[in-house]
N, C-alpha and C positions, 0 to 999 in steps of 0.2 A: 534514533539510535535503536536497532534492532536485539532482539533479545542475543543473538549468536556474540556479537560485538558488545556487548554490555557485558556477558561473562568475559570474553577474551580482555576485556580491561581491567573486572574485577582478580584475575587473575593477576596480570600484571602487578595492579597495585599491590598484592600481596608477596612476588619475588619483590616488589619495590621497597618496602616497610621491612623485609626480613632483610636488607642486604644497607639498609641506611641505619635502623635502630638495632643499638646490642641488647637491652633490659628488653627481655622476653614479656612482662605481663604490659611495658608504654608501647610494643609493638603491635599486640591484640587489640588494644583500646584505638590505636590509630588507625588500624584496620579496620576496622569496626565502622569509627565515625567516618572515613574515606571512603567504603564499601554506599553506606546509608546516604550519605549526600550523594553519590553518583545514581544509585538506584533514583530518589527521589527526583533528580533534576532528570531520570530519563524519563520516569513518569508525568512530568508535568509538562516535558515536549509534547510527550505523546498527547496528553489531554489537550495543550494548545490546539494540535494540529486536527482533532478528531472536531474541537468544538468549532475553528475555521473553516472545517468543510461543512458541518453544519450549519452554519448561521450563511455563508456562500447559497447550500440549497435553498434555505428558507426565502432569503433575499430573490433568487432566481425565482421561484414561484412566484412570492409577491408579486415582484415585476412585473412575470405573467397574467397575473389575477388584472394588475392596474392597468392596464395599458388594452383590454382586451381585442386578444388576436384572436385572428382571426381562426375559424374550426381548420381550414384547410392548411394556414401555417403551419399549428400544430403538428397534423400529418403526415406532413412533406419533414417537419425537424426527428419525428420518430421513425422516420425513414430510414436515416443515416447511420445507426446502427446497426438494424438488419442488413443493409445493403455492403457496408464495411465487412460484417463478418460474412455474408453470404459470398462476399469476391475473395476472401481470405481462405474460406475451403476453397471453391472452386481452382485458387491456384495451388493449393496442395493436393487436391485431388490430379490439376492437371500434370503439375507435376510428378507425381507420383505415376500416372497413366506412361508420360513420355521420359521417363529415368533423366529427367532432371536432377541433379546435386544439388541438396540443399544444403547450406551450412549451420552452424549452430544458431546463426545468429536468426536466418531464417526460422528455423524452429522455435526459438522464444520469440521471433513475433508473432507467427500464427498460434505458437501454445497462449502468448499472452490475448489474443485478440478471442480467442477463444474461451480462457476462463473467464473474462470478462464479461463477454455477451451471454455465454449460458449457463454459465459460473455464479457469478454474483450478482447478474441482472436479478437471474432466479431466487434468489436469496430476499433481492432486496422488494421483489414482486410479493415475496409470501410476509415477510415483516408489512407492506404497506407504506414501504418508505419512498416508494418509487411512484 
């Protein structure tokens, strides 16, 4: 649940409480404790989901460590991202050269393929997590 949607619900819940309870001070209190429970159960998806991708990398490494592959495997698997984002300009670039139309949807693939690889690889390069 993103933060933009978690206020548009907290909203909600408050035309909801003002429009079902008449005693003004049982409405704030209901708010309150509907507000807090939504908040908390958005933050504890969120932790599910950050600690799943976590314990997935960790395991992924493991693997690797166990199983030992080969040096040139490796090279060939870190390939694939260079190579994805490297064909993803070239087709914006070609496009752009030959007034090709691109559509939106077009543009959030290459925006997405792009903060990806030099976005947040870079990120996760200088943390060490990568």
């Amino acid at each position: 649940m993103g933060i933009p949607i978690l206020s548009e619900i907290l909203g909600l819940v408050d035309t909801a409480v003002d429009k079902i309870f008449p005693d003004a001070n049982k409405r704030e209190e209901i708010k309150l404790k509907m507000k807090l429970n939504l908040i908390e159960q958005a933050l504890t998806e969120k932790k599910l989901v950050f600690q799943d991708l976590q314990n997935a990398r960790e395991l992924y490494k493991e693997e690797l460590r166990e199983k030992g592959v080969y040096k040139w495997v490796k090279s060939l698997r870190a390939l694939v991202r260079p190579v994805i984002a490297y064909i993803s300009i070239s087709f914006y670039v070609y496009a752009k050269y030959k007034g090709i139309e691109l559509s939106g949807m077009d543009y959030s693939l290459i925006g997405g393929v792009f903060a990806f690889y030099f976005g947040l690889r870079h990120l996760e390069k200088r943390k060490g997590a990568a």
